[in-house]
N, C-alpha and C positions, 0 to 999 in steps of 0.2 A: 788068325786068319778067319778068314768067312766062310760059312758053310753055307750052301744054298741046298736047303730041305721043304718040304712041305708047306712049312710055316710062310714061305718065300711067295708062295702060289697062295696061301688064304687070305695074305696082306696084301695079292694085286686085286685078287677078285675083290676083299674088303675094300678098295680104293674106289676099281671100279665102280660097286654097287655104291659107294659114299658121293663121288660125282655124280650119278645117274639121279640120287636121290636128290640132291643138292641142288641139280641142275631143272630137276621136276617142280619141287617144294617154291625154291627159292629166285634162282637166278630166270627162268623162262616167264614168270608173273612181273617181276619186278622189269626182264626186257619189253614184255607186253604193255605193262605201266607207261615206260620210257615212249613205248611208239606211239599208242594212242594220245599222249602229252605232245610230242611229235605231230600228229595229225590234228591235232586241237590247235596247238600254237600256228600250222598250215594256213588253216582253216580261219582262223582269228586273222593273221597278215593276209590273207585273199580277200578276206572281209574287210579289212582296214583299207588294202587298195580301193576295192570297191566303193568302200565309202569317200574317201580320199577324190578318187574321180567323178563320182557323184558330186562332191561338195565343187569339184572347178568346171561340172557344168554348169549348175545352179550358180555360180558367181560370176560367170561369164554371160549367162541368159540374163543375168540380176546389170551385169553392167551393161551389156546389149542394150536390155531394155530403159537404162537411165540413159542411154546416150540416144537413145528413139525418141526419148520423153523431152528431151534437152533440144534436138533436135527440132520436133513438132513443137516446143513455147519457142523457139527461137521463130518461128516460121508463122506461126500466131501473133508474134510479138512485131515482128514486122508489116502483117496485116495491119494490122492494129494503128503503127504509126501509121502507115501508109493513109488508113482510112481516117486517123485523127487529123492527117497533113490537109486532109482534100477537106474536109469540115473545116479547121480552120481557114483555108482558100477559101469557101465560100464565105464563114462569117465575116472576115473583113471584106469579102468583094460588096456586100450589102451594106457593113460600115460605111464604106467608100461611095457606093449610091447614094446611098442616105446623107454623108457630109458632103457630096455634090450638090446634092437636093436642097442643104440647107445652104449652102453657100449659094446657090442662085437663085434664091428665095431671101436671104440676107442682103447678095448686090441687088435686086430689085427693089428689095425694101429702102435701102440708102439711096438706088437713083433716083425715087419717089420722096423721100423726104430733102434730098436735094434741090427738085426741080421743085418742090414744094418751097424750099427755104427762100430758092431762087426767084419765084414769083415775087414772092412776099419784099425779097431786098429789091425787087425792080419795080416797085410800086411804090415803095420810100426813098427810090433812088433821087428823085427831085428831091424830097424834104431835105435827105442829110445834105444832100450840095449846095440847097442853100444854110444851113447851118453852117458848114464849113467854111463855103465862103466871106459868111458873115463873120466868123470867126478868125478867119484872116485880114480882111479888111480891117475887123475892128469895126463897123458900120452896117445899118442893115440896107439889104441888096432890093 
């Protein structure tokens, strides 16, 4: 059987004070350790969000700004034609002057050498007729 004596009471307080001590030394630095790794690692993911949404405004400002930029050459870029359409309209409207210019300056010039040529065959028009007819006859006229 078991006796409970003295020795039964030195062995709780000896517990007691071995927890107290254990729980001083050992286990409350090591729980201290745990939370402040705890508040680090917090600390670190509050940070990471922050960077995290940091980085999807920056890429959504970043794409904002290329769809502005895309937008403004599209809107340049039809300027542009717009303003090369009206240039080219003029260049050939002035081709067009110009080859009217030359064309009725060309028919002038042929109904001048025309009526030139014309003169010239109605001044010889007696001579070939009489060649011709001499030429038909056979005999001169």
């Amino acid at each position: 059987m078991v006796k409970i004596d003295g020795s039964a009471v030195i062995q709780i307080v000896n517990f007691i004070l071995l927890i107290w001590i254990m729980n001083t030394v050992l286990y409350r630095p090591i729980r201290n350790m745990l939370q402040k790794r705890q508040e680090k690692v917090k600390g670190l993911e509050s940070d990471i969000d922050l960077c995290d949404k940091d980085a999807k405004e920056k890429d959504e400002a970043y794409l904002s700004g290329v769809r502005a930029a895309r937008a403004k050459g599209l809107k340049e870029k039809e300027s542009m034609m717009q303003a090369a359409s009206e240039e080219e309209k003029k260049i050939i409207a002035r081709i067009n002057e110009k080859a009217q210019a030359d064309l009725v300056t060309a028919k002038e010039k042929i109904a001048k050498d025309a009526a030139a040529v014309k003169n010239a065959l109605l001044k010889e028009i007696d001579a070939f007729a009489t060649q011709i007819s001499q030429k038909i006859l056979g005999r001169a006229v």
